[in-house]
C-alpha positions as CSV (number, residue, x, y, z in Angstrom):
1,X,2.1,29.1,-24.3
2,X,1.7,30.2,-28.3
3,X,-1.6,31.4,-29.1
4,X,-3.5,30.2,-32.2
5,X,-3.2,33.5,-34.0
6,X,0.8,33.3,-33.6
7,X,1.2,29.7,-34.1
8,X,-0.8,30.1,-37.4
9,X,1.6,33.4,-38.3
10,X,4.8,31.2,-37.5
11,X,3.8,27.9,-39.1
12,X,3.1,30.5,-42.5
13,X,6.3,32.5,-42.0
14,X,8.2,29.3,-42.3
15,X,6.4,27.7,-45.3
16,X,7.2,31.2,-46.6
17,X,11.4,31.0,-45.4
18,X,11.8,27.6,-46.8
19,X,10.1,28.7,-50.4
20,X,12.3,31.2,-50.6
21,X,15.2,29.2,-50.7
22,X,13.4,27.7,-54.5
23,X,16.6,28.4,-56.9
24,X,13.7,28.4,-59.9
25,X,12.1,31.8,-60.7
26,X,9.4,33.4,-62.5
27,X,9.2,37.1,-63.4
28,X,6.4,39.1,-62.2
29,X,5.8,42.7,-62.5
30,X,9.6,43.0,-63.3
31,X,10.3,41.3,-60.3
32,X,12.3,37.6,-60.1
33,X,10.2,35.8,-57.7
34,X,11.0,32.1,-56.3
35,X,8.3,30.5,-58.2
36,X,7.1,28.2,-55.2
37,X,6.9,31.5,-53.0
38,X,4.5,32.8,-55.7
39,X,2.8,29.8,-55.8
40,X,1.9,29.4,-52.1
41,X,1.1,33.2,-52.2
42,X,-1.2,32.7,-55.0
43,X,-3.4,29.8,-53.7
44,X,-3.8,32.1,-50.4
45,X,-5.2,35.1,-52.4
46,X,-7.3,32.3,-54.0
47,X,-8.3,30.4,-51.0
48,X,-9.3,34.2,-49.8
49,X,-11.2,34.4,-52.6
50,X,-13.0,31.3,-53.0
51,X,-13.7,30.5,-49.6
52,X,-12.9,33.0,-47.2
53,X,-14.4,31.3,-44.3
54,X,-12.2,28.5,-44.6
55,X,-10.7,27.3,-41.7
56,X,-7.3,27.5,-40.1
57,X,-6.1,23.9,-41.3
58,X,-7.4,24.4,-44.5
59,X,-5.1,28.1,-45.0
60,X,-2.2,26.0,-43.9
61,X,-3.0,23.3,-46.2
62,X,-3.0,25.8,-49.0
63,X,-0.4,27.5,-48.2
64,X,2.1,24.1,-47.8
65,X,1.3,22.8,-51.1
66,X,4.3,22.6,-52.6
67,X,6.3,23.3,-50.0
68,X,10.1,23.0,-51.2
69,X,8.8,20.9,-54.0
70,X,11.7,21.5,-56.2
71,X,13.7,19.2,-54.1
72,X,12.2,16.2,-55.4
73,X,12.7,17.2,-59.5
74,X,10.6,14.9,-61.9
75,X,13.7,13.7,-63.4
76,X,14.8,11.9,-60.5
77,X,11.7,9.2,-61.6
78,X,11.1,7.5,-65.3
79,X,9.7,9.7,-68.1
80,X,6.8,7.3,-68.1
81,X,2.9,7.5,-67.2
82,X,3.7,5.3,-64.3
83,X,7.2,7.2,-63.4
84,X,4.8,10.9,-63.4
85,X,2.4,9.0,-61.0
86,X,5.1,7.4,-58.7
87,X,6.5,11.4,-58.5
88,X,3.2,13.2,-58.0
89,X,2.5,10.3,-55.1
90,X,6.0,11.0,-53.4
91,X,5.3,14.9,-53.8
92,X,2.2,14.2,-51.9
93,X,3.5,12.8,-49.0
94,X,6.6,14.6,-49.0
95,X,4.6,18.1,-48.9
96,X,2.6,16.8,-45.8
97,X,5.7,15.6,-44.3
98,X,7.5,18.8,-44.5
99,X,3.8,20.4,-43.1
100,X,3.7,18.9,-40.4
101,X,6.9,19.1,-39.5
102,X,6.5,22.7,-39.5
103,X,3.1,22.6,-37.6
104,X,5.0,20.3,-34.9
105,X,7.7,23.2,-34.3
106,X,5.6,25.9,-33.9
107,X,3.2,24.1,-31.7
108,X,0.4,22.5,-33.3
109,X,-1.3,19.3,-31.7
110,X,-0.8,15.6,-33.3
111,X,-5.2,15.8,-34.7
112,X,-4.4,19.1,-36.9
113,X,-0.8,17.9,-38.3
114,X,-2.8,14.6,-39.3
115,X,-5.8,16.7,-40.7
116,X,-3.4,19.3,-42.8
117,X,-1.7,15.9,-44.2
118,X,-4.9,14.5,-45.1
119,X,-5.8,17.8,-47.3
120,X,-2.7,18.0,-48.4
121,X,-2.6,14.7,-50.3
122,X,-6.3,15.1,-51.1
123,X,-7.8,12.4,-49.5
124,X,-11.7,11.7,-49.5
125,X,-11.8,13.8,-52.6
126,X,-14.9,15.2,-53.5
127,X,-16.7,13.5,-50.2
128,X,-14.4,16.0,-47.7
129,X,-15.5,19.9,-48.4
130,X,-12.3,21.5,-47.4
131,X,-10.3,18.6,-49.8
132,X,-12.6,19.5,-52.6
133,X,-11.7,23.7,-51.3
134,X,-8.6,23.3,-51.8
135,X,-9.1,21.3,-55.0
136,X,-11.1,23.9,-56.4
137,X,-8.2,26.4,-55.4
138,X,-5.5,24.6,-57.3
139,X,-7.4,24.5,-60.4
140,X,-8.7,28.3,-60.1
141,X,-4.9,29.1,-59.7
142,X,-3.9,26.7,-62.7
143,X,-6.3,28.4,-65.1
144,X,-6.0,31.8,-63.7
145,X,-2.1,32.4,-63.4
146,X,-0.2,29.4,-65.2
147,X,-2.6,28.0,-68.0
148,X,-1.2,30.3,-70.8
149,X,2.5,29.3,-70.0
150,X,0.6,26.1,-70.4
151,X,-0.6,26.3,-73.8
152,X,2.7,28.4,-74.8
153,X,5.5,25.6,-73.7
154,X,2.4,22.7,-75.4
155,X,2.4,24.5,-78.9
156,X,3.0,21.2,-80.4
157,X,0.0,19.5,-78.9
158,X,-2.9,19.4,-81.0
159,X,-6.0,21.8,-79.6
160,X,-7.8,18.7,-78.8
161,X,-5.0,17.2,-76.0
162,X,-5.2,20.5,-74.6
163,X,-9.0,20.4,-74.1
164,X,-8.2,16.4,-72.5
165,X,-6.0,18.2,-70.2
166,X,-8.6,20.8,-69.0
167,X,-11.4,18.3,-68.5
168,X,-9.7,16.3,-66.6
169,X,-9.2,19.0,-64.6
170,X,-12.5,20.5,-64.6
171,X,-13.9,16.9,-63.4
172,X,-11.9,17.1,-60.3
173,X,-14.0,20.2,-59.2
174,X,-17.1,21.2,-57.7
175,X,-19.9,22.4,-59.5
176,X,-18.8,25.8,-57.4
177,X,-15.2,25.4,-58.8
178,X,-16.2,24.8,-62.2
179,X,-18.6,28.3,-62.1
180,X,-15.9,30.1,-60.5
181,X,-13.7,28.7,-63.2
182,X,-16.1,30.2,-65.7
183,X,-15.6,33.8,-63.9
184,X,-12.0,33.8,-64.1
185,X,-10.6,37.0,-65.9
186,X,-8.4,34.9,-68.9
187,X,-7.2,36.2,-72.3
188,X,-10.7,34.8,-74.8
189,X,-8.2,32.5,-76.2
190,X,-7.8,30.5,-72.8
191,X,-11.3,31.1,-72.2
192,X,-12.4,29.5,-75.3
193,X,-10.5,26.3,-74.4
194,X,-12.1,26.3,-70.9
195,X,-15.4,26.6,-72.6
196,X,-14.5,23.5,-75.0
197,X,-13.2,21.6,-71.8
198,X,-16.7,22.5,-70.1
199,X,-18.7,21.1,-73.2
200,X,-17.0,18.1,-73.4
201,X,-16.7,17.2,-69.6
């Protein structure tokens, strides 16, 4: 029979194999990493930081994300409002999909799979703690390793979309979220549009 400890390592070492297939890249330390890879890897460190008490389905939640997102690109769905919702709601339930897939082949029960999927797509937001976690992680890891690309590829945007963008985010976290937000080590530049975000949230 697998134990927990090695179901847990398998069900992450094949999130991990299936990221690494992501043909997109991003350059870190002089390194070309598959960006999804990175990703996953980042919300971990977070998730270790944020809340390192957090559970077993909550890691593997965090860690399955975006699980082979790029396989479902946003130009397979109308460059519209309601097109970017109909994608983001299709990435939601393909990324639990492909979880608990994965979860099923290395041995987890049918209660877990159905919990992972439930964090996954976020469900009972802000009434669930570990949805709201993992919530909280997402942002943290938005503002902390992607905001300035951001900003940089949304140089035509006025400063004031920007600071629409980051509220919306900041109201989708905890008060815990948002003061961790506040502690994040940014360039003052970023900073100063968190700050703006904060003020008008």
């Amino acid at each position: 029979m697998t134990s927990g400890d090695d179901r847990f390592a398998r069900a992450i070492a094949c999130v991990d194999a299936a990221n690494t297939l992501d043909p997109n890249r991003e350059e870190v330390d002089g390194r070309s990493r598959p960006k999804e890879l990175l990703y996953a890897e980042r919300l971990t460190a977070m998730l270790a930081r944020f809340a390192p008490d957090g559970s077993e389905t909550l890691k593997v939640a965090a860690r399955c994300q975006h699980v082979e997102r790029w396989t479902i690109p946003r130009s397979d769905y109308p460059l519209t409002r309601a097109g970017y919702e109909q994608w983001r709601a299709r990435l939601r339930d393909f990324h639990a999909e492909r979880a608990g897939a994965i979860m099923l082949e290395v041995g987890y029960d049918a209660a877990t799979i159905a919990r992972v999927g439930a964090l996954i797509r976020k469900e009972r937001l802000k009434v669930d703690a570990e949805a709201q976690a993992l919530e909280d992680v997402v942002a943290l890891v938005f503002m902390e390793s992607y905001l300035g690309d951001f900003v940089a590829r949304h140089a035509g945007y006025d400063e004031a979309k920007l600071v629409d963008i980051l509220r919306k985010t900041w109201a989708k976290m905890s008060a815990r979220g948002q003061e961790a937000a506040l502690a994040l080590d940014v360039p003052p530049a970023l900073r100063a549009l968190i700050q703006q975000a904060l003020a008008s949230a």
